[in-house]
Structures are given as structure tokens and as C-alpha cells.
C-alpha positions in Angstrom: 10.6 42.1 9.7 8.5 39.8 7.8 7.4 40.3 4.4 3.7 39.2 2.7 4.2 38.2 -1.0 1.1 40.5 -2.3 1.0 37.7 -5.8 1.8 34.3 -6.1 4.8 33.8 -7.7 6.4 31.3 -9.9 9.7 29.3 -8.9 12.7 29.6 -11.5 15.4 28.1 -9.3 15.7 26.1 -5.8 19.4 26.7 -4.1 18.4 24.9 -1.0 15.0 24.4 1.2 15.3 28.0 2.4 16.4 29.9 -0.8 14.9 30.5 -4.3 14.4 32.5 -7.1 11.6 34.0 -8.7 11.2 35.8 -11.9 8.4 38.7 -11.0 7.6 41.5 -13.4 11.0 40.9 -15.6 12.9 41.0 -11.9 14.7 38.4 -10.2 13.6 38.2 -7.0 15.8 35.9 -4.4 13.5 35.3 -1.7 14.7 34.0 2.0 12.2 31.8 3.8 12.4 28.5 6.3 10.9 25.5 4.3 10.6 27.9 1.2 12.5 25.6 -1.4 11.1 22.1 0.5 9.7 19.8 -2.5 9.5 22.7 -4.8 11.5 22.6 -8.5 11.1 25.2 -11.5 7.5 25.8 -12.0 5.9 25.5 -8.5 3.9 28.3 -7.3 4.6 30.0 -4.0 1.2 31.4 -3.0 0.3 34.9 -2.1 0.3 35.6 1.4 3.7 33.3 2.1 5.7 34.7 4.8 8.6 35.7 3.4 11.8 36.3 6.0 13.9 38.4 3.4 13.7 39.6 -0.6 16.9 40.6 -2.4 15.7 42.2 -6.1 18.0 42.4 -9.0 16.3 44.4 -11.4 19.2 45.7 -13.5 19.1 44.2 -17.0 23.3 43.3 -16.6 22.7 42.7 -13.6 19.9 39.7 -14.3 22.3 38.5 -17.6 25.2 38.2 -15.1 23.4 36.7 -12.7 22.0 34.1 -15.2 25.5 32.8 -16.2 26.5 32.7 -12.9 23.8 30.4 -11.7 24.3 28.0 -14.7 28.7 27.7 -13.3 28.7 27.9 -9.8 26.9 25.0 -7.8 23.2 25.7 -5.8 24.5 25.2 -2.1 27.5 27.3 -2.8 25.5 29.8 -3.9 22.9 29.7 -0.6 26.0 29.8 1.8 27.3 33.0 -0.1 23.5 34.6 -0.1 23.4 33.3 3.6 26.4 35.3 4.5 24.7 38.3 2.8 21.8 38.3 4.1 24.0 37.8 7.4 25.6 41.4 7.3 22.6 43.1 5.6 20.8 42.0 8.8 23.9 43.5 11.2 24.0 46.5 8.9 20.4 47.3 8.9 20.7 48.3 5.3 19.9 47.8 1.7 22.6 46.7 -0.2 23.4 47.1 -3.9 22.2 44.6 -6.2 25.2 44.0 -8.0 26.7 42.2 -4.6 24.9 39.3 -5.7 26.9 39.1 -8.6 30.0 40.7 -8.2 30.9 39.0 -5.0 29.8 35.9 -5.4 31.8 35.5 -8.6 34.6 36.9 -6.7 34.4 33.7 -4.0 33.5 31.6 -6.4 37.4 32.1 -8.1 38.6 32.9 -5.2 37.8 29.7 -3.7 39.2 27.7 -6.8 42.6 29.4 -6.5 43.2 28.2 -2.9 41.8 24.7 -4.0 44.5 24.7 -6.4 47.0 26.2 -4.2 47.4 29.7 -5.7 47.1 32.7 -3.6 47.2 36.2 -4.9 48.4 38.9 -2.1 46.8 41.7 -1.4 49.0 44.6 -1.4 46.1 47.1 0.1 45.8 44.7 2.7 46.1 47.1 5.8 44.6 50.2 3.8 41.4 48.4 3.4 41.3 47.2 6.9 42.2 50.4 8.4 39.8 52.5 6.0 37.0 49.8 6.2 36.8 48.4 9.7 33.6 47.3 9.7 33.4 46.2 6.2 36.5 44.1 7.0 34.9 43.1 10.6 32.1 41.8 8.6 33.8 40.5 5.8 35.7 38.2 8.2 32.4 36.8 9.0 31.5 36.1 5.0 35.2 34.4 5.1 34.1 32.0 7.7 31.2 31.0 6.5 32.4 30.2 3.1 35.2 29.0 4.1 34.0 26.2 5.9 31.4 25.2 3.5 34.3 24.9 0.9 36.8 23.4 3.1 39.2 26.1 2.9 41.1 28.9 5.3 40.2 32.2 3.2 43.4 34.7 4.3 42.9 38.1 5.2 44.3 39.3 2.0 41.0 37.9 0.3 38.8 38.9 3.3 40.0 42.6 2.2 38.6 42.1 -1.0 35.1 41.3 0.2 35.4 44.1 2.3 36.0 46.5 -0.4 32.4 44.8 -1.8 30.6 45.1 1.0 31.7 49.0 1.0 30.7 49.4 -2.6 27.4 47.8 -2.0 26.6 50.9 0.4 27.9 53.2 -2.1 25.5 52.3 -5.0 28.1 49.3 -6.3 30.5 51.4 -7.1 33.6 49.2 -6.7 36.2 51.2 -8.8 36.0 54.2 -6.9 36.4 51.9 -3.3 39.5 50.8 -4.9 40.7 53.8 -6.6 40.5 55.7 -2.7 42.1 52.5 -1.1 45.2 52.6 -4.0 45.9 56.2 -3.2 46.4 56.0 0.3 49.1 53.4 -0.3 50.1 55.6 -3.5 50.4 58.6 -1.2 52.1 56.7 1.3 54.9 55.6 -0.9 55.7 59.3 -2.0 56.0 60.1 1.2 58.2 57.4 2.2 60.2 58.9 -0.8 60.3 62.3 0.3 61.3 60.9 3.7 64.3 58.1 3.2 61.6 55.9 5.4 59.6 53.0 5.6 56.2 54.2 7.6 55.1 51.1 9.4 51.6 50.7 8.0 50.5 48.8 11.3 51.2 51.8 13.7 48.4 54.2 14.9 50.0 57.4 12.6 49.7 55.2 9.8 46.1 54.1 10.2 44.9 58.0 11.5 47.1 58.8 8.2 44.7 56.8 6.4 41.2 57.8 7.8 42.2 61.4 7.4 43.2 60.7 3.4 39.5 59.1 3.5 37.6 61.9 4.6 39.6 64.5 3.1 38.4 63.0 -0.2 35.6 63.0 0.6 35.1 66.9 1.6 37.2 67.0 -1.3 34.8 65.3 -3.8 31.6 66.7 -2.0 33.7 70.2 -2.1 33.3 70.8 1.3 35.2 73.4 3.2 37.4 72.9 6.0 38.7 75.7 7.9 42.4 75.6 9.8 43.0 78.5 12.0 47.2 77.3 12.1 47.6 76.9 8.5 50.3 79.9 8.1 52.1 78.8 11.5 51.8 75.1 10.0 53.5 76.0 7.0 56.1 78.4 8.8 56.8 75.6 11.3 57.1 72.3 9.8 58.0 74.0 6.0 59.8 70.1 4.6 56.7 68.4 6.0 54.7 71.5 4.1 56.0 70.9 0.9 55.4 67.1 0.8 51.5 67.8 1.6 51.6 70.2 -1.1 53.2 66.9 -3.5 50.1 65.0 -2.0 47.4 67.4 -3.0 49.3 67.3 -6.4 48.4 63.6 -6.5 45.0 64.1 -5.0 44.2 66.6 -8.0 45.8 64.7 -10.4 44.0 61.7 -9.9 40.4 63.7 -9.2 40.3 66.6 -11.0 39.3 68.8 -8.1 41.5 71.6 -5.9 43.1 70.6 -2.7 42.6 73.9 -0.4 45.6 75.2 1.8 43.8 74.3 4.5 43.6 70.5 3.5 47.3 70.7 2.9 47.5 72.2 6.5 46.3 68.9 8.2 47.8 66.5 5.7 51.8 68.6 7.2 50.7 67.6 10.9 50.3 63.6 9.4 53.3 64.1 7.4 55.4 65.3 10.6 54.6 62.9 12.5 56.1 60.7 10.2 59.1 62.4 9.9 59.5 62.4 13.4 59.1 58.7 13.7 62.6 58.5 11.3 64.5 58.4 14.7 63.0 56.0 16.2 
């Protein structure tokens, strides 16, 4: 949808002939246009009326600091390919993103980008957590890693393209980035204890392991938003499969633990049938 600047504004910064900043009412405004940038430098004027195709606003004071010292380390194309690719899944997501994905992602590619210049690579040990929880985060991080990755001349590996999932999730969850990890570490936390309890190694690429996953996902998040879930088997569950009963319980303990919050018996209920299904896999 195209947008009609309702003020002139006043160029701060050119990234390339399609990308700019603005400074409007103490907020930086990044504005997407064809031909916006052409011939323009710090000081121009874009008149009102401009057609304007997209406008990301940073408004948080951090924010703007942070995205100051940014600009002033990381060179102007690089920075329009990465705001390219944003705008790129903004437009497939048909949603607003959180300001802080200008900053905190870009930064991110920005040293992630160095390292693999300079042959280091880091591995992601919530590789197929985050892929599993965050499909299309990691559908359209893959995208991002592309894009990037050929404007820097490098192959960006799936570990990485994890962690720009994780910020594309915490940009639709109001930037929080801590809690998108914190949920993605306890599924391979969990997963460990029960591998423990077990005297196996769950294969986290089979389809137990990734329903395993998206159930630890959602139960958080009844969990946090302390919504009930009701299990009509929960007493045969517990009578039936009582070793695979007992580890639930030890997840809930971890759950709580880490949360603060009460893990109901019938959470614990469904987590057994996950856990069973494990245990039945030791045979094979």
C-alpha cells in the first residue's frame, strides 16, 4: 500500500537510491521508495506528498542511540540489503515488526558475517529446536541468509539462519528476544533430562521429537497465559504408562522452576504420552 508523507522531511542519511533516513519529530524514520535516495545527501528535503513504498519508525530513545552507532560501523549498502530483506518478510508476513529488529539483527549479521570472513563459525546447539518451533521464522530467515549472503560473498549456515529466526520471532513478540531463547533452551533442556531418565539418545530429526517440541511450545504458552487444559485420561495415563508419568512430573518441575508458575496434572498427562513415545523408540 502506498504511503503520502503528510510534511516534507529532511534527509539525515542516504543507504542507497531507494533507502534513507529521516529524523521526524525526534523519530528515525527509514523510508523505502524507488529513486528516493537519487542525488540526495544529508540536508535535502523530500517534499510532502512523495510517494512513499514503505516506513519503518524507531522511536525508542535506545533504540535511536543504538541505531546511531550502528550506522557510523557498518557500511551504507550493507545496511540497505539487510533493511531490503526486512522489508522482504514484513511484506510476506503482513505484519508490523518490532523496531528493535533494525538494530538487533542487523548487528547480529553484521558480526556474523565478519566471523565467516575470517573463518570462525560458532554452532548452534538449538539448531533443530528453533527450526522445528519456528518454521516459518526459519523459512523466512533462510530468505534473509540468502540475500545477505550473496551481497557479502559468503554461504551463511543454517546454524546462523536459526539465529535470525529467533529475531524474526521476537520482532512479532514486541522484541522480546530473551524469552524466544529462553523457550527454545528448555526444549533442548527438557530433552536432555529425559534422555537421562531414559538411557537414550532421542533423535531430534524424527517426527516425535519435533511434535515433542511444538507441544512444549504451546504448553508454555497456556502455561504463561494460565490457560486450562482439560484431559479426560489423565488417571488412566498415570496408571498406565507410571515411568513415563514420573518423568513428566520431573519436566513440569523444570517448567516451574524456570517460570514460576504451576504445571497442572493435566499438562503432565500429555507431556507422559510424548514421553512414551520416546521410551518406546529405545528398541528400535
Amino acid at each position: 500500500m502506498t504511503i503520502i508523507l503528510n510534511k516534507s522531511e529532511v534527509v539525515s542519511k542516504v543507504f542507497n537510491n531507494n533507502i534513507v533516513l529521516v529524523n521526524s519529530d525526534g523519530k528515525e524514520k527509514i523510508l523505502f521508495a524507488k529513486g528516493i535516495g537519487f542525488g540526495k545527501k544529508p540536508g535535502h528535503i523530500i517534499p510532502e506528498n512523495t510517494e512513499i513504498e514503505k516506513v519503518f519508525t524507531i522511536e525508542n530513545k535506545e533504540n535511536i542511540k543504538n541505531l546511531h552507532g550502528m550506522i557510523e560501523k557498518i557500511d551504507d549498502e550493507f545496511f540497505a540489503v539487510c533493511e531490503e530483506a526486512i522489508y522482504e518478510i514484513s511484506k510476506q508476513l503482513k505484519e508490523e515488526l518490532d523496531e528493535h529488529i533494525h538494530i538487533g539483527l542487523i548487528d547480529h549479521l553484521f558480526i556474523a558475517v565478519k566471523r565467516m570472513k575470517n573463518k570462525e563459525e560458532i554452532e548452534n546447539p538449538f539448531l533443530v529446536e528453533t527450526e522445528t518451533l519456528y518454521s516459518e521464522e526459519f523459512r523466512l530467515a533462510k530468505i534473509i541468509a540468502k540475500k545477505v549472503g550473496e551481497y557479502a560473498k559468503v554461504n551463511i549456515p543454517d546454524g546462523e539462519v536459526a539465529f535470525i529466526a529467533l529475531h524474526i520471532h521476537s520482532s512479532l513478540n514486541n522484541g522480546k528476544l530473551s524469552n524466544t531463547i529462553k523457550n527454545t533452551y528448555l526444549s533442548s533442556t527438557i530433552a536432555e533430562y529425559v534422555e537421562d531418565r531414559l538411557g537414550i539418545k532421542i533423535n531430534k530429526k524424527s517426527l516425535d521429537y519435533a511434535r515433542f517440541c511444538t507441544h512444549i511450545k504451546f504448553a508454555l504458552q497456556r502455561i504463561m497465559e494460565n490457560t486450562s487444559i482439560h484431559n479426560d485420561l489423565s488417571k488412566i495415563i498415570k496408571r498406565t504408562y507410571s515411568e513415563s508419568y514420573s518423568i513428566a512430573k520431573g519436566i513440569a518441575k523444570i517448567i516451574e522452576d524456570e517460570f514460576k508458575v504451576k504445571v497442572t496434572k493435566d499438562e503432565v498427562a500429555f507431556l507422559t504420552i510424548h514421553v512414551e513415545r520416546f521410551k518406546l523408540s529405545k528398541g528400535n
